[in-house]
C-alpha positions, 0 to 999 in steps of 0.5 A: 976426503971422500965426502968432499965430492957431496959437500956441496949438495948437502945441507942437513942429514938426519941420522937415525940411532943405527950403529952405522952413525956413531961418528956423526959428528965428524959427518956433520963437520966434513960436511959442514950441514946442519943435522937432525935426529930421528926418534928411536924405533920411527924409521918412518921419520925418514920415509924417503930415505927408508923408501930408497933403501927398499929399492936399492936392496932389490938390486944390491942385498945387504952383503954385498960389497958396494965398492963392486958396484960399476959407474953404469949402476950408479948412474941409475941411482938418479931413478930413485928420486921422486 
């Protein structure tokens, strides 16, 4: 399955109400972590996430096909982290 890779790194997701989530429980399930929610209209809840989206989207816009995205690329991804 393609999460199966991250499965053991995670232990809880925390989900916002964005469409993109509509299928969280089968996240949660593949995954098997445990998942928080988000109040509606408070992405601050998720700051470090909302942070490495700001980064990211200086380097890769919002239509832009992820799967074009090379190895060396996603090597930098660790840069992000605090």
């Amino acid at each position: 399955m393609l999460l199966d890779p991250i499965k053991a790194f995670v232990k809880t997701i925390t989900f916002d109400n964005g469409k993109e989530f509509t299928l969280h429980e089968k996240i949660a399930e593949a995954l098997d972590c445990d998942t928080y929610f988000t109040k509606p209209y408070s992405s601050w809840e998720r700051g470090q996430n909302e942070n490495a989206n700001g980064l990211l989207r200086q380097y890769f816009p919002k239509a832009m096909e992820l799967i074009d995205v090379t190895i060396a690329e996603n090597q930098g991804n660790g840069a992000l982290a605090k």
